[in-house]
LOTORTI-461743 format. One record per residue (C-alpha): residue number from 1; residue in one letter; x, y negated, z. Coordinates in Angstrom, 3 decimals, padded with zeros to 6 digits, always signed. Example, Ala and Ser with C-alpha at 12.3 -4.5 7.8 and 13.67 -1.06 7.14 Angstrom:
BEGIN
[1; 'A'; [+012.300; +004.500; +007.800]]
[2; 'S'; [+013.670; +001.060; +007.140]]
***
This chain:
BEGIN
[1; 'X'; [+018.183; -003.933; -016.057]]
[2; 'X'; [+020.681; -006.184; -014.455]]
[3; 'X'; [+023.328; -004.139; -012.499]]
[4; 'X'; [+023.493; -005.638; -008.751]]
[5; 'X'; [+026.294; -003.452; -007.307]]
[6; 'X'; [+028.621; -001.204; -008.277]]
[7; 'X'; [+030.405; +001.528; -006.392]]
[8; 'X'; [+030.343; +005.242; -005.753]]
[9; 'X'; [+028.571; +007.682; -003.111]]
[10; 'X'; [+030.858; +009.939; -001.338]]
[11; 'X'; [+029.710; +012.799; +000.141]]
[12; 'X'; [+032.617; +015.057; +001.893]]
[13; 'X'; [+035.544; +015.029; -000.982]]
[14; 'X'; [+032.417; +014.395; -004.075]]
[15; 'X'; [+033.429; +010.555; -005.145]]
[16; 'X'; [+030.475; +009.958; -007.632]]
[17; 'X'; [+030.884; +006.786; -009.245]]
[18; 'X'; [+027.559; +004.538; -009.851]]
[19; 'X'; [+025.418; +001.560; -011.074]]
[20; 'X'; [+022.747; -000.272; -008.284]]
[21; 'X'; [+019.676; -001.957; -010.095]]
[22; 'X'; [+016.451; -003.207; -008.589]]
[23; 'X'; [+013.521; -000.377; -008.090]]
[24; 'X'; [+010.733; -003.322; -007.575]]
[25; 'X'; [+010.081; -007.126; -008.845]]
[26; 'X'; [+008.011; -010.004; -007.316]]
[27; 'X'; [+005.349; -010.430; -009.072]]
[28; 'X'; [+004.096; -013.841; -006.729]]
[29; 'X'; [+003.212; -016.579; -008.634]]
[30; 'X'; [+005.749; -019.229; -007.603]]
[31; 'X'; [+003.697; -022.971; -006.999]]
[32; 'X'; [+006.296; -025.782; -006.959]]
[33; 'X'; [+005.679; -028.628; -004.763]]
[34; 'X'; [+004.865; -031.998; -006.727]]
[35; 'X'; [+004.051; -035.660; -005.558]]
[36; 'X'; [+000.668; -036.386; -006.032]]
[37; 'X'; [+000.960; -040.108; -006.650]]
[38; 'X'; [+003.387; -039.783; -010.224]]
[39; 'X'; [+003.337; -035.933; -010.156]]
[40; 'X'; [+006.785; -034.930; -010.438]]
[41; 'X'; [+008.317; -031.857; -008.502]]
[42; 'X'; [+009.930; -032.497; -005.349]]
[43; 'X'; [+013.625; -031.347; -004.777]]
[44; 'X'; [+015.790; -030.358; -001.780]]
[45; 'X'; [+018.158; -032.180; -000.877]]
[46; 'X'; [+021.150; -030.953; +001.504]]
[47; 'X'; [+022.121; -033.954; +004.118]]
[48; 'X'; [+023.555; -034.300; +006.776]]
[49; 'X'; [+021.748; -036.272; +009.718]]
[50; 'X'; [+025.098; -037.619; +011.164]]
[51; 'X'; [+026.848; -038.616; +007.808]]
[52; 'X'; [+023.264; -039.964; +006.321]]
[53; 'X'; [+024.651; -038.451; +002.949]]
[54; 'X'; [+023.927; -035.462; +000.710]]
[55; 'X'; [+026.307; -032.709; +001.311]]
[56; 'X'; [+027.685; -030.838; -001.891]]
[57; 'X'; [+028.237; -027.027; -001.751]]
[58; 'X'; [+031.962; -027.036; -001.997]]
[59; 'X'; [+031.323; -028.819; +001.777]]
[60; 'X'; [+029.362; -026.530; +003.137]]
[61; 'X'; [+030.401; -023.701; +005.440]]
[62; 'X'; [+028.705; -021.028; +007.569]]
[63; 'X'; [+028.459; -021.077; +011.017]]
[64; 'X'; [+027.250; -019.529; +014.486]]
[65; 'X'; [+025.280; -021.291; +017.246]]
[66; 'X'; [+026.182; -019.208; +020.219]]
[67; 'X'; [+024.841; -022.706; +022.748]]
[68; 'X'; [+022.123; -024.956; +021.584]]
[69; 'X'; [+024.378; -027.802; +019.304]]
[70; 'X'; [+027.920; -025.366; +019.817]]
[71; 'X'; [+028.466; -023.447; +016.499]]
[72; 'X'; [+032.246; -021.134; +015.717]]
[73; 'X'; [+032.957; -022.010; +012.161]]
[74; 'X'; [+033.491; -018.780; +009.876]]
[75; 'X'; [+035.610; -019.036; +006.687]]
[76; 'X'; [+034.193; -016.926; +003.109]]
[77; 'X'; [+037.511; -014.625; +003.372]]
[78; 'X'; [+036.888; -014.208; +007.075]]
[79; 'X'; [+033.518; -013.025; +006.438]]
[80; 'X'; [+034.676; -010.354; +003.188]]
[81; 'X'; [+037.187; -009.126; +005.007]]
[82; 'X'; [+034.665; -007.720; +007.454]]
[83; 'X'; [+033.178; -005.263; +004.665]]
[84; 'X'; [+035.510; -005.075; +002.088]]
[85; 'X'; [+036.559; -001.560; +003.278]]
[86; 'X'; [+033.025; -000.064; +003.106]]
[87; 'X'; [+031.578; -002.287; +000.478]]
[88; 'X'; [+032.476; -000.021; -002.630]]
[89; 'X'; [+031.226; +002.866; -001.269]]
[90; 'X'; [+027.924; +004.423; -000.260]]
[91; 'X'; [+029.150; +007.247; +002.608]]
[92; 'X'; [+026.646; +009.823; +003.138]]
[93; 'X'; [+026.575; +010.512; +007.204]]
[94; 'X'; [+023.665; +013.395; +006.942]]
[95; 'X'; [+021.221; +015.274; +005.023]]
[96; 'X'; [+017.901; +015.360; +006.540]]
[97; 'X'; [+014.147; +015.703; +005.567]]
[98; 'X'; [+012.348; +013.175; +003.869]]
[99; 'X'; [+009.216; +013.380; +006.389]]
[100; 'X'; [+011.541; +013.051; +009.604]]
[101; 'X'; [+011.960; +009.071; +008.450]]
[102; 'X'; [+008.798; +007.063; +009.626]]
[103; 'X'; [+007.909; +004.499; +006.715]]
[104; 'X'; [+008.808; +001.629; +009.229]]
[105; 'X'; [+012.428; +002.270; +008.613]]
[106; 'X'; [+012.074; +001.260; +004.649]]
[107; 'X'; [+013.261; -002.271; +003.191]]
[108; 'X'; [+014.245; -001.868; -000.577]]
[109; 'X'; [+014.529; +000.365; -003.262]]
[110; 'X'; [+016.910; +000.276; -005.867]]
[111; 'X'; [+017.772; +003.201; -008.684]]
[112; 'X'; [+021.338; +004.453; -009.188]]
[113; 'X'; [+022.876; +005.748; -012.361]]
[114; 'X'; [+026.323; +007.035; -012.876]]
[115; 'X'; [+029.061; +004.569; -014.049]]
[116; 'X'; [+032.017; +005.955; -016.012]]
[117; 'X'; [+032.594; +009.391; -016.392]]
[118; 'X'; [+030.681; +010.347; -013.350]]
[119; 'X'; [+027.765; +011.833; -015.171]]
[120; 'X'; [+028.859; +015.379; -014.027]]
[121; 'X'; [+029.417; +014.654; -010.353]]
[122; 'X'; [+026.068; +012.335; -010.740]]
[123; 'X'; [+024.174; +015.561; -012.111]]
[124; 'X'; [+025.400; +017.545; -009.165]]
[125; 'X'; [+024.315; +015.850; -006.720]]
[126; 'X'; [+021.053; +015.362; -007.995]]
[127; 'X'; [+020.465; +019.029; -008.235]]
[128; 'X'; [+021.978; +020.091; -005.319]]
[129; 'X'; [+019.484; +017.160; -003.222]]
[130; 'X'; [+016.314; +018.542; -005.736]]
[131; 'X'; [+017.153; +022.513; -005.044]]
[132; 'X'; [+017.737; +021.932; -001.091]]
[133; 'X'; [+014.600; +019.089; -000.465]]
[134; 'X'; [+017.078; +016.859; +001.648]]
[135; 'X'; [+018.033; +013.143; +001.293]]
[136; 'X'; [+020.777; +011.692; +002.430]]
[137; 'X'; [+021.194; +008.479; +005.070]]
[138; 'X'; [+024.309; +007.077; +004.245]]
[139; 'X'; [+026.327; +003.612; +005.125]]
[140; 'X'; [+026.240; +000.784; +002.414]]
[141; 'X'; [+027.244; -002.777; +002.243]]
[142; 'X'; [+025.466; -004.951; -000.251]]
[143; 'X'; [+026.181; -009.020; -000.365]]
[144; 'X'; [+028.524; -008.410; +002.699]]
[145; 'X'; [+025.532; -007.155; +004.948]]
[146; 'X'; [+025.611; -003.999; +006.528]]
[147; 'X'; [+022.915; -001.314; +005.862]]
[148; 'X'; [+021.387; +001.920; +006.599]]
[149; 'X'; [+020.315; +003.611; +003.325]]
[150; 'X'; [+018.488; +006.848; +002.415]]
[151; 'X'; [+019.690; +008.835; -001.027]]
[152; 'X'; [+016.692; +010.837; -002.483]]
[153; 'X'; [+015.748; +012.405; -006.287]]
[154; 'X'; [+013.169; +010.232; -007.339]]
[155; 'X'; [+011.912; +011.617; -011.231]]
[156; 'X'; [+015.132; +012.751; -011.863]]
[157; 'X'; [+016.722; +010.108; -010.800]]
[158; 'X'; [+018.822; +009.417; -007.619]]
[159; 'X'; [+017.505; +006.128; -005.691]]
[160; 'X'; [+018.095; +004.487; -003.105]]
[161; 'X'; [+016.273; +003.098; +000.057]]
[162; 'X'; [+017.956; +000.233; +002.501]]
[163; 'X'; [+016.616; +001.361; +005.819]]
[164; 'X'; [+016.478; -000.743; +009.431]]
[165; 'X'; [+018.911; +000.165; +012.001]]
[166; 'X'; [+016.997; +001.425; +015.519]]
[167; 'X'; [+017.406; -001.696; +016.941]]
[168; 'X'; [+015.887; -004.012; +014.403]]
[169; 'X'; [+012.619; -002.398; +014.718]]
[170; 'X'; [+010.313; -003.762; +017.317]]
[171; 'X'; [+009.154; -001.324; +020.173]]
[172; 'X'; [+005.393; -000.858; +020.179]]
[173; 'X'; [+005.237; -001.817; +023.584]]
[174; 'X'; [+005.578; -005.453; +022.962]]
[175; 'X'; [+002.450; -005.671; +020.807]]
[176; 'X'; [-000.014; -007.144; +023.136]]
[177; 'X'; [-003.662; -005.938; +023.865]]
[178; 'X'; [-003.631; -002.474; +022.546]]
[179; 'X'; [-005.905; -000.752; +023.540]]
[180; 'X'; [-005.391; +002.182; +026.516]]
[181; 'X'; [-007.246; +005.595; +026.695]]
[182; 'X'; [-010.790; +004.793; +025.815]]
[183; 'X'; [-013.517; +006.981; +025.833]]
[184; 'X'; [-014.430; +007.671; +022.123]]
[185; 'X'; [-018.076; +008.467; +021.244]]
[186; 'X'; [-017.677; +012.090; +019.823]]
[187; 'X'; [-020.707; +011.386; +017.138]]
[188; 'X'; [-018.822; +008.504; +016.330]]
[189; 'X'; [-016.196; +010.282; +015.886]]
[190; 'X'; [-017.722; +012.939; +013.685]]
[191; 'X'; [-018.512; +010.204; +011.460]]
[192; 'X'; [-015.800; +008.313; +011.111]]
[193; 'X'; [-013.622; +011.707; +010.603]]
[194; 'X'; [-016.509; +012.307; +007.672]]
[195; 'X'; [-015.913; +008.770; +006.241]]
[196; 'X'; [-012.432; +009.514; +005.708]]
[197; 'X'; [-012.928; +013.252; +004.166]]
[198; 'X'; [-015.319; +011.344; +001.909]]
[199; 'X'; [-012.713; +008.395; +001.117]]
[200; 'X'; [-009.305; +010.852; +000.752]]
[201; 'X'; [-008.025; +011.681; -002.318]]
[202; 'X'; [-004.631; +011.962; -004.443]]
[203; 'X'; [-002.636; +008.896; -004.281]]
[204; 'X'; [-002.765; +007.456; -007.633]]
[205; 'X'; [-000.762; +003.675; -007.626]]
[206; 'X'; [-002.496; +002.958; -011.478]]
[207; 'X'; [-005.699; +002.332; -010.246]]
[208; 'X'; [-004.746; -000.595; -007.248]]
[209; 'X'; [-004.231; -004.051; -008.823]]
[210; 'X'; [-003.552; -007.459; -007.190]]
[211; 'X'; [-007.006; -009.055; -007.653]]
[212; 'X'; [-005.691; -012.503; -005.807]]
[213; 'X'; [-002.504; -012.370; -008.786]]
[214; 'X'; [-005.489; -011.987; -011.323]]
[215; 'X'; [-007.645; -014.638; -010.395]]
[216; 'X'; [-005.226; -017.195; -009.780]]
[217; 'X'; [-003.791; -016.806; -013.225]]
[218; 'X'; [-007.393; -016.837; -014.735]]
[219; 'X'; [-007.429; -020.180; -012.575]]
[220; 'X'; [-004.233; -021.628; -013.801]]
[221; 'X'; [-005.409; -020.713; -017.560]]
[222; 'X'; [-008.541; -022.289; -017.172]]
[223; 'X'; [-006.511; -025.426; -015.580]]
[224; 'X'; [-003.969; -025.530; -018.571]]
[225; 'X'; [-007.042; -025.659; -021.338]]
[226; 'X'; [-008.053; -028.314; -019.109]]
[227; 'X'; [-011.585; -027.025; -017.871]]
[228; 'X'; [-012.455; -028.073; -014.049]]
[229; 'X'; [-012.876; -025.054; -012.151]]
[230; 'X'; [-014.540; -024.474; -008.534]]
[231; 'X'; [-014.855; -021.710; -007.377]]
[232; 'X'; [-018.246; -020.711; -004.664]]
[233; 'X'; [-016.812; -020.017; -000.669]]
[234; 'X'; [-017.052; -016.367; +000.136]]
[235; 'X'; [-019.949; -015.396; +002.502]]
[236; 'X'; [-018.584; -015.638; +005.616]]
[237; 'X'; [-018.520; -011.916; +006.909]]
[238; 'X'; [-020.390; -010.893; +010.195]]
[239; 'X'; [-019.265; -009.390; +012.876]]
[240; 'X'; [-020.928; -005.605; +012.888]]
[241; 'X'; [-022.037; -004.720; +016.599]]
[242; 'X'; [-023.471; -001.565; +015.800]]
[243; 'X'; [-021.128; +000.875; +015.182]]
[244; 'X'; [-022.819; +003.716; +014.314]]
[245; 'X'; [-025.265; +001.915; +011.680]]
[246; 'X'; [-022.091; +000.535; +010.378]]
[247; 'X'; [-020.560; +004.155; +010.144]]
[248; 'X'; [-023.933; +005.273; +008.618]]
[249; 'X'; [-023.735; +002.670; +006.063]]
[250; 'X'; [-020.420; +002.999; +005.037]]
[251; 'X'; [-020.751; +007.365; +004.056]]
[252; 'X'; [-024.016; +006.761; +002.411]]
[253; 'X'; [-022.221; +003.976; +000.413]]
[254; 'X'; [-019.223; +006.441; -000.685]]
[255; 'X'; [-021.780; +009.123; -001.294]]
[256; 'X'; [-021.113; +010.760; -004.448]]
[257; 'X'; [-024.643; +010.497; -006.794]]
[258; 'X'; [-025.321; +014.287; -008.237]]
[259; 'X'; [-027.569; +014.258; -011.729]]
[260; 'X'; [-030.497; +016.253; -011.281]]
[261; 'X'; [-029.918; +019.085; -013.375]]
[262; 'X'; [-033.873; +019.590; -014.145]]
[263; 'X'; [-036.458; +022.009; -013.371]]
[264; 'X'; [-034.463; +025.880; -013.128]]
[265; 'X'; [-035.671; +028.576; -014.345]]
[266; 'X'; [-035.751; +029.907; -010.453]]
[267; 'X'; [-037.983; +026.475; -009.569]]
[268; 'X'; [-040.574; +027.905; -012.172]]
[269; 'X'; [-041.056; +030.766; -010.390]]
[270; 'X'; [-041.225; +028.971; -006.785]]
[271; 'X'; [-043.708; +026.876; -008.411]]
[272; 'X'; [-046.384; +029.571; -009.201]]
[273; 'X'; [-046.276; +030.952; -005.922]]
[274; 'X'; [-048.309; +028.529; -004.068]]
[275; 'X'; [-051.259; +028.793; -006.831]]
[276; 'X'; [-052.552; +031.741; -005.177]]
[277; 'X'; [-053.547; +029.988; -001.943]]
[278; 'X'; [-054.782; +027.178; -004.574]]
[279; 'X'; [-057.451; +029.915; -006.275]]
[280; 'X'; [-058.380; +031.311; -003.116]]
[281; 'X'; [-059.291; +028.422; -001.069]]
[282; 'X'; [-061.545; +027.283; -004.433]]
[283; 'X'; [-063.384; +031.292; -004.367]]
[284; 'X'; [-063.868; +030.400; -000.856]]
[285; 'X'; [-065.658; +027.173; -001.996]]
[286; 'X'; [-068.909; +028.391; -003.450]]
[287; 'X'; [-071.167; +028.643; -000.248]]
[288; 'X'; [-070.861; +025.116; +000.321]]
[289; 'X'; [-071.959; +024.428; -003.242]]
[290; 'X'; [-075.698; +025.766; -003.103]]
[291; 'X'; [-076.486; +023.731; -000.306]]
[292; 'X'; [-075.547; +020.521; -002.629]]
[293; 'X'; [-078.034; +022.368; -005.370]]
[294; 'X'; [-080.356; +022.548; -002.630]]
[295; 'X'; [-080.551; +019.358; -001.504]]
[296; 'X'; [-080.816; +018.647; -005.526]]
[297; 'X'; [-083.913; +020.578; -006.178]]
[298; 'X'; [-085.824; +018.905; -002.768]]
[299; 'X'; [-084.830; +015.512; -004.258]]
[300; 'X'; [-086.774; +016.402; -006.916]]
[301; 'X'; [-090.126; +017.634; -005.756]]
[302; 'X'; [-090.626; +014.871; -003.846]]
***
């Protein structure tokens, strides 16, 4: 793994020195643009609309637009100087509970391992975090931006999570037509509450897979041997309007099939039971029977 930050976590006096690598990967399949008429990829180019020339990186600077065309110029060293006290260290503020952090807060993951001869002070913390059940939100600069983080003991391993500040998440009342208190249909709701007991089960991430990552590389494999591919439009989906038959549909679709175990020993019994009635109703039978004889015997004298 390549190491993308090094520091130490600092927890009261503890200074445990450590490695940052990347928890996850992008996995997107990157499509570079190309000119149709000669096909060769297109690059960007950095100009400048006043100059009318390309602008090289050693020109290029970083600036803020506080009025519409108005920008305060920033130097690099300006800009380090800002976070070169805290950047070197992740600072644990608090230990809290896992489940008191709403899943909106998370951005990144990335593992730590100790650097040096901080395995000891590493292996302490670790244990300490595992024995107690807390993680720690701590203060940590990476590529001179500012973060919240949470420390936690992920397979015995310490990782850690860059978290939003409060005020970068957006309050829920600013997402438009939601809906108020509605009335809810309570054998809808039965339903739907039975739909999910029939859905739930134990997270397991092995058995999700990215089926539009799959086909497009089955695609691009078929493209490269040089077959032409087209592929059939979707149905387009309906809208449902009945709920309830939808609801219907969708339990008797996750219904779980049961074999049928076969005839029991107990079903033989059952079985013979309603015989009895069987016999009786043919002993009552009989007096209808000489009439047909009967009928038979006048037939034949005449």
């Amino acid at each position: 793994m390549h190491t993308v930050w090094k520091g130490a976590i600092s927890f009261g006096l503890v200074h445990v020195p450590v490695k940052m690598f990347s928890a996850t990967e992008d996995k997107d399949i990157s499509m570079r643009y190309i000119h149709k008429e000669c096909g060769s990829p297109l690059t960007y180019v950095r100009k400048c609309p006043v100059c009318d020339k390309e602008v090289e990186w050693e020109e290029i600077g970083k600036g803020y637009e506080y009025e519409k065309g108005r920008f305060v110029m920033f130097e690099k060293e300006e800009l380090e100087q800002l976070t070169e006290q805290g950047n070197k260290n992740i600072t644990i503020l608090d230990f809290v509970n896992l489940t008191d952090i709403d899943p909106i807060y998370f951005q990144k993951t990335y593992y730590l391992s100790p650097d040096q001869a901080g395995a000891n002070a590493y292996s302490l913390l670790l244990n300490a975090m595992q024995d107690t059940g807390k993680i720690g939100i701590a203060h940590i600069s990476i590529r001179s931006k500012s973060s919240l983080a949470a420390i936690r003991v992920l397979e015995g391993c310490l990782a850690i999570e860059t978290i939003f500040y409060p005020d970068e998440i957006r309050p829920i009342s600013q997402v438009p037509n939601l809906p108020g208190t509605t009335a809810v249909n309570e054998k809808e709701l039965s339903m739907a509450k039975m739909l999910i007991e029939q859905l739930s089960t134990e997270f397991d991430p092995e058995k999700y897979t990215d089926e539009y990552r799959a086909r497009l590389l089955d695609l691009i494999s078929h493209k490269v041997a040089g077959e032409e591919v087209k592929i059939a439009p979707a149905k387009p989906q309906t809208n449902v309007v009945d709920l309830m038959a939808a609801l219907q549909a969708s339990i008797e679709a996750v219904k779980p099939i049961t074999p049928d175990p076969g005839p029991s020993p107990g079903r033989k019994r059952t079985a013979k039971k309603p015989a009895a009635p069987a016999r009786a109703a043919a002993s009552e039978a009989p007096p209808a029977a000489p009439k047909r004889k009967t009928a038979t015997r006048k037939t034949s004298k005449t």
